[in-house]
N, C-alpha and C positions, 0 to 999 in steps of 0.2 A: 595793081601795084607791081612795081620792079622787083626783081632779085638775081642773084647769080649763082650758076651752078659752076662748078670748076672740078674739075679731073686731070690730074696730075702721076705721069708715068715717069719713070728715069731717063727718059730722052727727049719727053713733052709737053706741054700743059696745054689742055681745051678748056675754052671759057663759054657761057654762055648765058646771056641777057635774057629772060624771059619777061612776059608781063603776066601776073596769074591773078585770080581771084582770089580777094583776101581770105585767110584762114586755111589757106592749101597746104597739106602739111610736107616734111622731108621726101618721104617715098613718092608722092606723085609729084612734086617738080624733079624728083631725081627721073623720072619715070617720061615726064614730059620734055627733059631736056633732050633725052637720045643720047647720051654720053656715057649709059649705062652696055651697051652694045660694045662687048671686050674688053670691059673694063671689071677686072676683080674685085669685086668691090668688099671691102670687108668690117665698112660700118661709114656714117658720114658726120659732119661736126659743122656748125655755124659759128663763124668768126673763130674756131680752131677750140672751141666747148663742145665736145660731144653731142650727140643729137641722135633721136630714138627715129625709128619710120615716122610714128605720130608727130612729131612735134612739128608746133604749127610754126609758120615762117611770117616772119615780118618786112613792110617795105623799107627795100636798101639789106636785106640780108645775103650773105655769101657761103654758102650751101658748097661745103666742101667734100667731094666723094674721096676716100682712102680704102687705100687697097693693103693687103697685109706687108707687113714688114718682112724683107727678104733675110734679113739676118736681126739674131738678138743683139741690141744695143751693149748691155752689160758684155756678152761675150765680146762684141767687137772694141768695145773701148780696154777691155782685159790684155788683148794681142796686142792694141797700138803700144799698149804700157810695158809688154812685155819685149815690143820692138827695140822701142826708146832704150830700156834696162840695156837690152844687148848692146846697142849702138856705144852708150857712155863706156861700157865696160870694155870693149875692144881697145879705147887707144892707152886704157892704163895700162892692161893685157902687155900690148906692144912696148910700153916703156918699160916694163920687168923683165923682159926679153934682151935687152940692150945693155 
């Protein structure tokens, strides 16, 4: 059966078509892709649903490897908003000025 393993860095994406024996679970297509060499991996998902080492892979599945998140999402959407905030308030700022 077909499947794809895929590995995705902030500068790149590697794909990779295998053909495996049905019933082969996550860890060993991850294992047999070769895409595990430098890659931090920090858990994997099929079709972007989470996925355990066990879990068995079906044909036409996409075997996503993910590596940890460099920053907390809530922190960073806190800054953008706290950017924003600043931004609207400067040109009122400027009009009390005048």
């Amino acid at each position: 059966m077909k499947i794809e393993v895929l590995a995705v860095w902030p500068e790149r994406v590697e794909s990779r078509e295998l053909e495996v024996n049905p019933g082969i679970c996550a860890a060993e297509a991850a294992a047999i892709s070769g895409l595990l060499a430098g890659f931090p991996l920090a858990g994997m998902a099929v079709f972007g649903k989470r996925a355990s080492d066990t879990t068995v892979l079906h044909e036409g599945d996409r075997l996503e490897l993910l590596r940890a998140l460099v920053a907390d999402p809530k922190q960073s959407r806190r800054k953008r908003a706290e950017a924003a905030a600043q931004i609207k308030k400067k040109p009122a700022e400027i009009g009390q000025h005048q």
